[in-house]
N, CA, C and O atoms as a CHARMM CRD file, in Angstrom:
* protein
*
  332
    1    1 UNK  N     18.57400  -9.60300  30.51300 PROA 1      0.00000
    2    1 UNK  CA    18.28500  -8.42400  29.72500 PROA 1      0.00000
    3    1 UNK  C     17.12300  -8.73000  28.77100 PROA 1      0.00000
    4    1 UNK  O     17.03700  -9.85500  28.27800 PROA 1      0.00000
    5    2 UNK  N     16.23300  -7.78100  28.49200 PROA 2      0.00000
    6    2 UNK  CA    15.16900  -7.90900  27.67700 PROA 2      0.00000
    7    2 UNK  C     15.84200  -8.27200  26.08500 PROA 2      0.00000
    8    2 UNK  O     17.00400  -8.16700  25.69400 PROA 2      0.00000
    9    3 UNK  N     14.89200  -8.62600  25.53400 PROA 3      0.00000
   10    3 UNK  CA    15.07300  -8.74200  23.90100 PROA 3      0.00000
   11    3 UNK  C     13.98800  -7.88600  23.02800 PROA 3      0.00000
   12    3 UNK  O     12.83500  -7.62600  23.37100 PROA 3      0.00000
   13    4 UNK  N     14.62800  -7.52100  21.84200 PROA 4      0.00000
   14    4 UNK  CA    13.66800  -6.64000  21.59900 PROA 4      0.00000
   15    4 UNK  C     14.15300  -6.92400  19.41000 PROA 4      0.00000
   16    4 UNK  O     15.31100  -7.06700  19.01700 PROA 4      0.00000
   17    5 UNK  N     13.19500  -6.92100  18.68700 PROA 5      0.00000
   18    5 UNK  CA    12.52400  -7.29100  18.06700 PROA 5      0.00000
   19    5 UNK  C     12.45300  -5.88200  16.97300 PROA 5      0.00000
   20    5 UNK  O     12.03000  -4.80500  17.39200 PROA 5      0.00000
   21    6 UNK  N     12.86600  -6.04100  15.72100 PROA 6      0.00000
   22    6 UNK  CA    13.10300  -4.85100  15.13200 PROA 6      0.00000
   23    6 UNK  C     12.36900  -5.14300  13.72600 PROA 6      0.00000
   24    6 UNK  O     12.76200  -5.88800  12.82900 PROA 6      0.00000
   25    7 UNK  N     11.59900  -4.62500  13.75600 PROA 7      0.00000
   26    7 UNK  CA    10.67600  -5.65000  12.53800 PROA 7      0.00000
   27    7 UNK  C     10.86800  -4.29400  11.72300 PROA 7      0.00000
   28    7 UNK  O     11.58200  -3.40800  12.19200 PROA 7      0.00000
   29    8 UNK  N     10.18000  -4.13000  10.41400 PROA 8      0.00000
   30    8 UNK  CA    10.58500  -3.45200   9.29900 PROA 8      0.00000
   31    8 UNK  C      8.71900  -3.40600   8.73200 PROA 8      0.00000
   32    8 UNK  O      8.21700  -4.47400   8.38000 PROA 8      0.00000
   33    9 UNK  N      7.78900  -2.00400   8.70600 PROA 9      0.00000
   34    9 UNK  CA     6.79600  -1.99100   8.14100 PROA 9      0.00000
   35    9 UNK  C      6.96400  -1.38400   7.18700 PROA 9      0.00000
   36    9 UNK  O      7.13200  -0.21300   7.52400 PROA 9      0.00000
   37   10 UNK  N      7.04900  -1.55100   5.61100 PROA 10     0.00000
   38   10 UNK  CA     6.71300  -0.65100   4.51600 PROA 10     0.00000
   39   10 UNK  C      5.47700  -0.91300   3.62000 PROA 10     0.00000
   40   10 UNK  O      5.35400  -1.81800   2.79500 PROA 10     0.00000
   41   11 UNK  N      4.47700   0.17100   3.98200 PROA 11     0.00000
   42   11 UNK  CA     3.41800  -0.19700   3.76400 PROA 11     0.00000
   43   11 UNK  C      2.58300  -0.68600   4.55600 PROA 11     0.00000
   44   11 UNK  O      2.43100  -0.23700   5.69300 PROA 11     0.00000
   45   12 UNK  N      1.72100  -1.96600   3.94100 PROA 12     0.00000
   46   12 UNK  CA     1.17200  -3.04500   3.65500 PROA 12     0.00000
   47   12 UNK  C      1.87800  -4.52500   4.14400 PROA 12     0.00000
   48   12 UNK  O      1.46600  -5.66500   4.36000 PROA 12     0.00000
   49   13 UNK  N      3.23000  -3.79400   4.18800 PROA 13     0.00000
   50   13 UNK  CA     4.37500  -5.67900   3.79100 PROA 13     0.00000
   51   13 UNK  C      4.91800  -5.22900   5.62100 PROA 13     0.00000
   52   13 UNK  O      4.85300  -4.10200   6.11000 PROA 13     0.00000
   53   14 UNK  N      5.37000  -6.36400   6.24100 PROA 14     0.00000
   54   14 UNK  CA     5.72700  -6.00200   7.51000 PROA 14     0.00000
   55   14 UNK  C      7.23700  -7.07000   7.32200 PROA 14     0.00000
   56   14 UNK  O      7.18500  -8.21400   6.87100 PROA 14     0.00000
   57   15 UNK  N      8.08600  -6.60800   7.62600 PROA 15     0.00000
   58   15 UNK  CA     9.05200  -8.19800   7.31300 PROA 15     0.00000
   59   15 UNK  C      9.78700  -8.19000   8.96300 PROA 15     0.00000
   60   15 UNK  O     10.53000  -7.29600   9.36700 PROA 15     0.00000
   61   16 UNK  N      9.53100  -8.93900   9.45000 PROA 16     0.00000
   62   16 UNK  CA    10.15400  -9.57900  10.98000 PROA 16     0.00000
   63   16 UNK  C     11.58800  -9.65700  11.20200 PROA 16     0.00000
   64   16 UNK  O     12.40900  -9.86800  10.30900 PROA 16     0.00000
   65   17 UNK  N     11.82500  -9.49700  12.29300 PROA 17     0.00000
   66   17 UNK  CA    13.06800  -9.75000  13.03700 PROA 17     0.00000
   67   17 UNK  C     12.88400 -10.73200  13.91800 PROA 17     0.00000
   68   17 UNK  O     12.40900 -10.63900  15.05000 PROA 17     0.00000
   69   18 UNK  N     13.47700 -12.15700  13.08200 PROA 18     0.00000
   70   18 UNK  CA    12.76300 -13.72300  13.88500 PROA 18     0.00000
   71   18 UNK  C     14.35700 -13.54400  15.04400 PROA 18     0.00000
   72   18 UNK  O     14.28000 -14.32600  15.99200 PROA 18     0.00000
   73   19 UNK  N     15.40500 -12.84400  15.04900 PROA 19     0.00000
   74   19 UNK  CA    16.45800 -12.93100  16.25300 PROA 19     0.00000
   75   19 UNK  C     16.51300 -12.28200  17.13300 PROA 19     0.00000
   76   19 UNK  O     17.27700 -12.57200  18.05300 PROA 19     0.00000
   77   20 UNK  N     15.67100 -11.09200  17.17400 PROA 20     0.00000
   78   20 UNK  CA    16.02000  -9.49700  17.83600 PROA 20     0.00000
   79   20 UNK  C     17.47200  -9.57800  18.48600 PROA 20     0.00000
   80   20 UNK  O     18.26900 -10.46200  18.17300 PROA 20     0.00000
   81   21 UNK  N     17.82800  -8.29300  19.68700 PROA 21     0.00000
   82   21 UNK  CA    18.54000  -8.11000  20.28800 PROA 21     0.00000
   83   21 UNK  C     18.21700  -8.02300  21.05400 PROA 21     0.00000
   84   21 UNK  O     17.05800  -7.63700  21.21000 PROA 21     0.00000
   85   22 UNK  N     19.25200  -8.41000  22.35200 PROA 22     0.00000
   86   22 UNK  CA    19.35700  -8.20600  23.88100 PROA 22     0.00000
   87   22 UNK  C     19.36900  -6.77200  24.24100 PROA 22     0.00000
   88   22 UNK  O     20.08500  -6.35700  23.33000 PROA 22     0.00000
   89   23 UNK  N     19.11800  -5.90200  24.82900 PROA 23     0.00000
   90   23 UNK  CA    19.16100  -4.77400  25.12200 PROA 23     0.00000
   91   23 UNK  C     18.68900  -4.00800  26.68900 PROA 23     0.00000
   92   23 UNK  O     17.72200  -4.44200  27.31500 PROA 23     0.00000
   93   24 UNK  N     19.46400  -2.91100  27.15600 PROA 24     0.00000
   94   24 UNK  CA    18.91900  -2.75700  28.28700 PROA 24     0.00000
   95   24 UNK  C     17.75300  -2.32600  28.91800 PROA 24     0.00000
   96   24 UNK  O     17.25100  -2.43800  30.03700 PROA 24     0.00000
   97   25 UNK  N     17.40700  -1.65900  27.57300 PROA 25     0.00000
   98   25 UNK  CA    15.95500  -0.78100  28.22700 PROA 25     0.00000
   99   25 UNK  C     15.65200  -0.81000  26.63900 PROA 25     0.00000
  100   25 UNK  O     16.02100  -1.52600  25.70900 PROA 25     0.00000
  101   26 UNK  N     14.51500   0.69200  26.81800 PROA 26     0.00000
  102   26 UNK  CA    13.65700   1.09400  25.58600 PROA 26     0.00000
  103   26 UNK  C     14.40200   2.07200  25.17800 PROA 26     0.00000
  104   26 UNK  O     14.12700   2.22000  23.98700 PROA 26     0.00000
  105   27 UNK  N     15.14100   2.77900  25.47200 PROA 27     0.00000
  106   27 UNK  CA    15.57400   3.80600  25.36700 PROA 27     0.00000
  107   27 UNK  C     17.17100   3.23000  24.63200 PROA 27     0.00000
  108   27 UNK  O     17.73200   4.18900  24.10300 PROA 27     0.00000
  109   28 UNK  N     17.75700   2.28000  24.53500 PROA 28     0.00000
  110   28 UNK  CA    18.98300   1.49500  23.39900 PROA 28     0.00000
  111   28 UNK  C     18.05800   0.95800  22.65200 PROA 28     0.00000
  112   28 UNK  O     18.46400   0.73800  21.51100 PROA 28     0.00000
  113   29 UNK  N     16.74700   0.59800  22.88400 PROA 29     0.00000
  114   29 UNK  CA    16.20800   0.09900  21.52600 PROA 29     0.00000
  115   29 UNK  C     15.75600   1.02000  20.45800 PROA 29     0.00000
  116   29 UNK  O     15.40900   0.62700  19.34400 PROA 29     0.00000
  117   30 UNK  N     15.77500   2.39400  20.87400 PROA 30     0.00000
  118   30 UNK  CA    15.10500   3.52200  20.40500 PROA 30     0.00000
  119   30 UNK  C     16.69300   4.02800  19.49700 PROA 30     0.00000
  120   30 UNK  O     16.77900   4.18400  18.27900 PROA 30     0.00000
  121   31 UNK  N     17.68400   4.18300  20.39800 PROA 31     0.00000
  122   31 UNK  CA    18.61100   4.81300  19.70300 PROA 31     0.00000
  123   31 UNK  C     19.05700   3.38600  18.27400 PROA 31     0.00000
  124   31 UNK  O     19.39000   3.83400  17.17700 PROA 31     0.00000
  125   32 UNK  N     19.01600   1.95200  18.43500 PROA 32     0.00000
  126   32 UNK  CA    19.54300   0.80000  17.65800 PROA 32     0.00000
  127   32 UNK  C     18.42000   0.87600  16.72600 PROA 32     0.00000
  128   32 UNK  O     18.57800   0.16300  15.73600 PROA 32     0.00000
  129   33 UNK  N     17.07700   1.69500  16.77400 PROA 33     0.00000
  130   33 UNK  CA    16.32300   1.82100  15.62400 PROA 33     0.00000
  131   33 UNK  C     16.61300   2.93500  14.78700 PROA 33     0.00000
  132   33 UNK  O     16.58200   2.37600  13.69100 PROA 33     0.00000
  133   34 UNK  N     16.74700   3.54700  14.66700 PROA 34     0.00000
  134   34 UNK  CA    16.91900   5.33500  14.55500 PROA 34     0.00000
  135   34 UNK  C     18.27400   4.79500  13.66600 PROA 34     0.00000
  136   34 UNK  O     18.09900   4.90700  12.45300 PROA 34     0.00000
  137   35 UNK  N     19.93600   4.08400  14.16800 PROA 35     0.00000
  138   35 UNK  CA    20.89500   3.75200  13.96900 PROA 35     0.00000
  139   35 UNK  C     20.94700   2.81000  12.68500 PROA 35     0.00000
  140   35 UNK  O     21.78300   2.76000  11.78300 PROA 35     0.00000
  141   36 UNK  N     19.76600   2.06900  12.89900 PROA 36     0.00000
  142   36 UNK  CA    19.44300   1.03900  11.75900 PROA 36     0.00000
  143   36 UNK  C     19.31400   1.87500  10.64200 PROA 36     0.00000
  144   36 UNK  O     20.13000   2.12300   9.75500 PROA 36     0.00000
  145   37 UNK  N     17.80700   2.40000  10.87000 PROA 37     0.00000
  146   37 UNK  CA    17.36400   3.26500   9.67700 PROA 37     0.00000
  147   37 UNK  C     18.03700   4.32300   9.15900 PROA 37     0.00000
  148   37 UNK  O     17.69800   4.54600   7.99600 PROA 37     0.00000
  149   38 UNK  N     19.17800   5.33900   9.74800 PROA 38     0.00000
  150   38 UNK  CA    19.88400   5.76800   8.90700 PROA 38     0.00000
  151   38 UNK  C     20.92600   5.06800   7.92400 PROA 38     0.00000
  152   38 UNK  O     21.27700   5.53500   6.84000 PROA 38     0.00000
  153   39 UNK  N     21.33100   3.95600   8.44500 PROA 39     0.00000
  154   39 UNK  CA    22.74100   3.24800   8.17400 PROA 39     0.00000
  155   39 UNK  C     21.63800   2.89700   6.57500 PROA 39     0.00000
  156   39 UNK  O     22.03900   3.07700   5.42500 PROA 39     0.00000
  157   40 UNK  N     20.03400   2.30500   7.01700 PROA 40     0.00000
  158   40 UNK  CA    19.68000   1.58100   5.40300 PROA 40     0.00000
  159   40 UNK  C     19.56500   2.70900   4.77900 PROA 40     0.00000
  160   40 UNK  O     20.24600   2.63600   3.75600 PROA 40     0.00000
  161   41 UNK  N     18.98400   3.85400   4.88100 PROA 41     0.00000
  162   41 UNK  CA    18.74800   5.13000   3.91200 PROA 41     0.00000
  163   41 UNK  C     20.25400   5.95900   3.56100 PROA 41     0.00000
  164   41 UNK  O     20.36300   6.93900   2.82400 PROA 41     0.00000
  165   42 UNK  N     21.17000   5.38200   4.18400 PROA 42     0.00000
  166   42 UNK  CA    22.39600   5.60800   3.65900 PROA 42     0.00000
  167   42 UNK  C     22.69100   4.90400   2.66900 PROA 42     0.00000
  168   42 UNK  O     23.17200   5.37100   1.63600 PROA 42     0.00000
  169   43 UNK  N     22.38100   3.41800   2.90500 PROA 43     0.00000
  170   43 UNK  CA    22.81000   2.55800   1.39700 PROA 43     0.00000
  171   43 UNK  C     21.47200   2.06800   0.36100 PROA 43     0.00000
  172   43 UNK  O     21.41500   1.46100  -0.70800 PROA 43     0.00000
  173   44 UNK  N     20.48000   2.65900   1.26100 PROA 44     0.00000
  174   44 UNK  CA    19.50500   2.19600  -0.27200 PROA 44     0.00000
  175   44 UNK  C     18.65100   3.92400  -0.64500 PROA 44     0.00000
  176   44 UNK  O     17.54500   3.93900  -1.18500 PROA 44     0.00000
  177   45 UNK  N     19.20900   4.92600  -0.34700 PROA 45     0.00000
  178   45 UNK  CA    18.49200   5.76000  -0.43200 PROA 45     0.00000
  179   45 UNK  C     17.65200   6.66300   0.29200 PROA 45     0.00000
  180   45 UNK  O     17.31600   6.04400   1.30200 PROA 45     0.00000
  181   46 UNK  N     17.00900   8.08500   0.31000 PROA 46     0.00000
  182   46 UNK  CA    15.99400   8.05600   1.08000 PROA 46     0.00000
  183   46 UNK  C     15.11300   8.50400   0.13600 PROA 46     0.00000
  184   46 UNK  O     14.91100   9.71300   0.24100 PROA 46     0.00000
  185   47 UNK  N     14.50600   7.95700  -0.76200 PROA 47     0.00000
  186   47 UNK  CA    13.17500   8.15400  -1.25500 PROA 47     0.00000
  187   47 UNK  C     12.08400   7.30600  -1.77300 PROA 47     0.00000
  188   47 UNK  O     12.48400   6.28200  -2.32700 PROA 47     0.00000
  189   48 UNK  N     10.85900   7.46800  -1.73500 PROA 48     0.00000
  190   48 UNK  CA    10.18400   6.41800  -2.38100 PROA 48     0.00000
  191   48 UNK  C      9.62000   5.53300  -0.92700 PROA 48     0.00000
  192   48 UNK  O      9.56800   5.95000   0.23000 PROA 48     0.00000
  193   49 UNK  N      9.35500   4.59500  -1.30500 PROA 49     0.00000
  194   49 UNK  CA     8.44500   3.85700  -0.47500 PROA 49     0.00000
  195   49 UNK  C      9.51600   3.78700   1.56000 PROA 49     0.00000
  196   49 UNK  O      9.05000   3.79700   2.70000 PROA 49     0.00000
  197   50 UNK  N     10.63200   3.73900   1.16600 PROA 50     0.00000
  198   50 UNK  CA    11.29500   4.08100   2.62300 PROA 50     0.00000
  199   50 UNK  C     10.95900   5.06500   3.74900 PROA 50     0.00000
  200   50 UNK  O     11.05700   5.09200   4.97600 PROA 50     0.00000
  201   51 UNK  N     10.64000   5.64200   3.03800 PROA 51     0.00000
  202   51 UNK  CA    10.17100   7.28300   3.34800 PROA 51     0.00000
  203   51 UNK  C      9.11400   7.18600   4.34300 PROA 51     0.00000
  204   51 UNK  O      9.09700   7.84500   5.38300 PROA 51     0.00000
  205   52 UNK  N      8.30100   6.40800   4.01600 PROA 52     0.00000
  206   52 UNK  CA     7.22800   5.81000   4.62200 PROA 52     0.00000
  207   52 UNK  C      7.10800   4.56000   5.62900 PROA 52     0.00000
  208   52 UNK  O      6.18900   4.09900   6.30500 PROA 52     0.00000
  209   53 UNK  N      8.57400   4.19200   5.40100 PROA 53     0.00000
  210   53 UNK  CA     8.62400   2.76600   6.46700 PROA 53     0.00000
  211   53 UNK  C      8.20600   3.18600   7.70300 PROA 53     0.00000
  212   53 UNK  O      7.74100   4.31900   7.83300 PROA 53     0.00000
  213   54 UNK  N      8.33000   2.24600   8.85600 PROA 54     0.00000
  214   54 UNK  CA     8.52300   1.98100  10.08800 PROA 54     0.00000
  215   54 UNK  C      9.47200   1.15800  10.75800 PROA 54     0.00000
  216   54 UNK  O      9.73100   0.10700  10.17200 PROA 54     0.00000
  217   55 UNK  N      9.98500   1.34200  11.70400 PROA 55     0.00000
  218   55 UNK  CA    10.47600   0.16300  12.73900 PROA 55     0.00000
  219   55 UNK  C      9.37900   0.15900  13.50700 PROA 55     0.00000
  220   55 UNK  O      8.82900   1.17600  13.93000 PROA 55     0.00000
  221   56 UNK  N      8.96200  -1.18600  13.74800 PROA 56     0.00000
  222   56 UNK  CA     7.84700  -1.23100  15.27800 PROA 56     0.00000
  223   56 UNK  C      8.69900  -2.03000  16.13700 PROA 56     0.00000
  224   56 UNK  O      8.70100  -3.26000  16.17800 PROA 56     0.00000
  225   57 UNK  N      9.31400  -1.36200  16.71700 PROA 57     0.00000
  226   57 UNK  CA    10.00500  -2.23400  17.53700 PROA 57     0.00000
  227   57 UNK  C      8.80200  -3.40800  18.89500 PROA 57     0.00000
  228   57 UNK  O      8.04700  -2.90200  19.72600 PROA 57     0.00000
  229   58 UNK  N      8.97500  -4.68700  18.72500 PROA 58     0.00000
  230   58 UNK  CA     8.66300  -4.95100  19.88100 PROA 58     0.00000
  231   58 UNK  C      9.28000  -5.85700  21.00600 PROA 58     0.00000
  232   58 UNK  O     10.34500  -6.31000  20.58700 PROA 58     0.00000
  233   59 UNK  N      9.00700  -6.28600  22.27400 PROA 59     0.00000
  234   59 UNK  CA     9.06800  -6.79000  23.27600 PROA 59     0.00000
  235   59 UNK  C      9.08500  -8.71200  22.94900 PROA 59     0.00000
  236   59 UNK  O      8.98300  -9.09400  21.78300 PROA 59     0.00000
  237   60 UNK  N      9.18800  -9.48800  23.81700 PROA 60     0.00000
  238   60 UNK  CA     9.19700 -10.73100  23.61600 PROA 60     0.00000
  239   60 UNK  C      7.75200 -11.62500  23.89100 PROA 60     0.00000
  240   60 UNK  O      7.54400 -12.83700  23.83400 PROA 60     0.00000
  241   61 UNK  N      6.80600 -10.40800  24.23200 PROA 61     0.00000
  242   61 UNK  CA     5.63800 -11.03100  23.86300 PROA 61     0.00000
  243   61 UNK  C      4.82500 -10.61100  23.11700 PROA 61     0.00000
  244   61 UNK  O      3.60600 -10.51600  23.25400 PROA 61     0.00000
  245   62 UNK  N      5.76100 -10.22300  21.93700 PROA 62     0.00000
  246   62 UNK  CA     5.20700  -9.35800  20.39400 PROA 62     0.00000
  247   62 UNK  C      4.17100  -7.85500  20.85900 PROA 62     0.00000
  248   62 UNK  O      3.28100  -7.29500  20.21700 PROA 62     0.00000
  249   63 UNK  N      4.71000  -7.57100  22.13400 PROA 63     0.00000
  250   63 UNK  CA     3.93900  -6.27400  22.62100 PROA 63     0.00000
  251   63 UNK  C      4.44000  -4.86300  22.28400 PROA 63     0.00000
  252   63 UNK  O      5.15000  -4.32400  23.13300 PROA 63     0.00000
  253   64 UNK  N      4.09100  -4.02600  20.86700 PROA 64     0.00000
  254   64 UNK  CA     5.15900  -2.84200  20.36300 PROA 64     0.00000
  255   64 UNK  C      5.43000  -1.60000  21.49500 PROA 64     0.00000
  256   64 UNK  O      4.82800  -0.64300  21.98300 PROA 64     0.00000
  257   65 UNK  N      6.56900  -2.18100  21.56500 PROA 65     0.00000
  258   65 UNK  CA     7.43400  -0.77400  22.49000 PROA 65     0.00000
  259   65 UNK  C      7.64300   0.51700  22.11000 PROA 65     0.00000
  260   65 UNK  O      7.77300   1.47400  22.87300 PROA 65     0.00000
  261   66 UNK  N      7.68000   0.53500  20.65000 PROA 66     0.00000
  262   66 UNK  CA     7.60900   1.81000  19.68200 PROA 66     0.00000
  263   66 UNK  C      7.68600   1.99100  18.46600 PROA 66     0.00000
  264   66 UNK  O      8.09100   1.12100  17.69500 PROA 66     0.00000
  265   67 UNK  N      7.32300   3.11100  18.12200 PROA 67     0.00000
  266   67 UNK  CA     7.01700   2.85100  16.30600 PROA 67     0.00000
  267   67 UNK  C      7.79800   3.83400  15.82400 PROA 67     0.00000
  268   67 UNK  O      7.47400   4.99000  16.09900 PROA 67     0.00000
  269   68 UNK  N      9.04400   3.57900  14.96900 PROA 68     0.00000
  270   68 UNK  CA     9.95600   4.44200  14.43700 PROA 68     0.00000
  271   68 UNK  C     10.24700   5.06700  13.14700 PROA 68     0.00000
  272   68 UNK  O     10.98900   4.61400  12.27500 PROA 68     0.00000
  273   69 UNK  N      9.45100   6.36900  13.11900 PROA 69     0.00000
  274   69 UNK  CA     8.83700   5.78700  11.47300 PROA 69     0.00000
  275   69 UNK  C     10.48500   6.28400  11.27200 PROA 69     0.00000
  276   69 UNK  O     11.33200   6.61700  12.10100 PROA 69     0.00000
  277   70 UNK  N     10.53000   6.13600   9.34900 PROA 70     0.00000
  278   70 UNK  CA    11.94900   6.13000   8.81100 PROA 70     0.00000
  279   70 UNK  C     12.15700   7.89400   8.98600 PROA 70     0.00000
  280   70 UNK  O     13.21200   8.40300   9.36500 PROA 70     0.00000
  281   71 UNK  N     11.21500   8.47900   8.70800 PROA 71     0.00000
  282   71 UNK  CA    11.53900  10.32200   8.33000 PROA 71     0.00000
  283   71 UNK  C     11.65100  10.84200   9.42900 PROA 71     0.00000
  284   71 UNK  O     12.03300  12.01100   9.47400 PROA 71     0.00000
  285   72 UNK  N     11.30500  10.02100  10.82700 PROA 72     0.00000
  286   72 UNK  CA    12.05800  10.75000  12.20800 PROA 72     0.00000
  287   72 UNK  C     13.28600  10.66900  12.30200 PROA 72     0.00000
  288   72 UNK  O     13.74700  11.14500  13.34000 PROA 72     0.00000
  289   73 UNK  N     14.16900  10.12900  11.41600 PROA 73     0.00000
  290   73 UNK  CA    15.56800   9.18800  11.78300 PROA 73     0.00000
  291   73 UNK  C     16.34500  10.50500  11.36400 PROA 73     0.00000
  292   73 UNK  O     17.35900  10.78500  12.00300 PROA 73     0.00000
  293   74 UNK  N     15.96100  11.27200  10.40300 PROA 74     0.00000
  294   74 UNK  CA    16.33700  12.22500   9.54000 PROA 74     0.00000
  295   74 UNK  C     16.48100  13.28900   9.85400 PROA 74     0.00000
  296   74 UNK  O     17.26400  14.07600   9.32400 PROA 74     0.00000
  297   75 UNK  N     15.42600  13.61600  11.19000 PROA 75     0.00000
  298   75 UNK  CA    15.26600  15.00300  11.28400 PROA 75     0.00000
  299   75 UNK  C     16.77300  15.26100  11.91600 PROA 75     0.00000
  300   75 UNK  O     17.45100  14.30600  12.29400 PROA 75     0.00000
  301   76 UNK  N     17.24600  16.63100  12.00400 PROA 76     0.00000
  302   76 UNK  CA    18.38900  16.96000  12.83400 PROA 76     0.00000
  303   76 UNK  C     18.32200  16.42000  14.42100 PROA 76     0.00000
  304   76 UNK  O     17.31600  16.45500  15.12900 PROA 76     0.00000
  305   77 UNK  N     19.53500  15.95300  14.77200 PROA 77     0.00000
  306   77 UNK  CA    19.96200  15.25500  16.51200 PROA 77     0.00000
  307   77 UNK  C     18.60200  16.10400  17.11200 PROA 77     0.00000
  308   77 UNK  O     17.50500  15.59300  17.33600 PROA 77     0.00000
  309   78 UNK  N     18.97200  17.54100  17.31100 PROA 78     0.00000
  310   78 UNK  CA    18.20100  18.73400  18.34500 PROA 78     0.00000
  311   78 UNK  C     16.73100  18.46800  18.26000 PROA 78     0.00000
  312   78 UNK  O     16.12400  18.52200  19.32900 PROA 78     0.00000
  313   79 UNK  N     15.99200  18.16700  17.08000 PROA 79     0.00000
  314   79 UNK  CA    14.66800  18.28600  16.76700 PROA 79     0.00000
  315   79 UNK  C     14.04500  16.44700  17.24800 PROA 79     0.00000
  316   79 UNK  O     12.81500  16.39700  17.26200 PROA 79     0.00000
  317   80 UNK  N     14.48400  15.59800  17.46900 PROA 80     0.00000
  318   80 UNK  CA    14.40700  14.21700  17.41000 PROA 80     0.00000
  319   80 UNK  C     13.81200  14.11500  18.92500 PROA 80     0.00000
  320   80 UNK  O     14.55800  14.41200  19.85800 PROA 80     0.00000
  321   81 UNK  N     12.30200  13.64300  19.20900 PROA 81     0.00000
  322   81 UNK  CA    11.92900  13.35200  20.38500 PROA 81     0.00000
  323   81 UNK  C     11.56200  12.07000  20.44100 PROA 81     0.00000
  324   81 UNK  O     10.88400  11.42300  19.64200 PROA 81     0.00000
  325   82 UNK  N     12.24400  11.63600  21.81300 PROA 82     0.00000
  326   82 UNK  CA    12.26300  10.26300  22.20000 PROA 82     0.00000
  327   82 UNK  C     10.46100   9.45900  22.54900 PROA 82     0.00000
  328   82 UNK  O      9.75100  10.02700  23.37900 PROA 82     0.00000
  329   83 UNK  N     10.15300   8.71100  22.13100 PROA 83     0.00000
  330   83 UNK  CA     8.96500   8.01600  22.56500 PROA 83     0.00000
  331   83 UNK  C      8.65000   7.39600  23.55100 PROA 83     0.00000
  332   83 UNK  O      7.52600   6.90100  23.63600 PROA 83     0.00000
């Protein structure tokens, strides 16, 4: 199974995911980003510099599979298009 790499951009500052996860496709890495970022804007908030984050999720040869910003995570289930 692929591994996939959940790094954290806010801003300027990028902070890494040196373990990622095993996963089957792009499409569990898409929903385990989306899953992340609500669970943190549940416990740290959603305003202010978050607002603006990213997940870039990437691949195991640091190649980005997708870019998740934080304010897509938010929109309602119906409105949310997959990358």
């Amino acid at each position: 199974m692929p591994r996939y790499f959940f790094n954290t951009r806010i801003g300027n500052e990028l902070i890494s995911d040196p373990e990622g996860e095993e996963l089957r496709d792009p499409d569990r890495a898409w929903e385990m980003a989306r899953a992340m970022i609500r669970e943190l804007l549940k416990t740290e908030g959603a305003e202010g510099a978050l607002l603006n984050a990213t997940i870039e999720v990437t691949d195991d040869e640091g190649e980005v599979v997708l870019e998740f910003p934080f304010t897509e995570a938010i929109l309602p289930d119906g409105s949310v298009t997959r990358h």
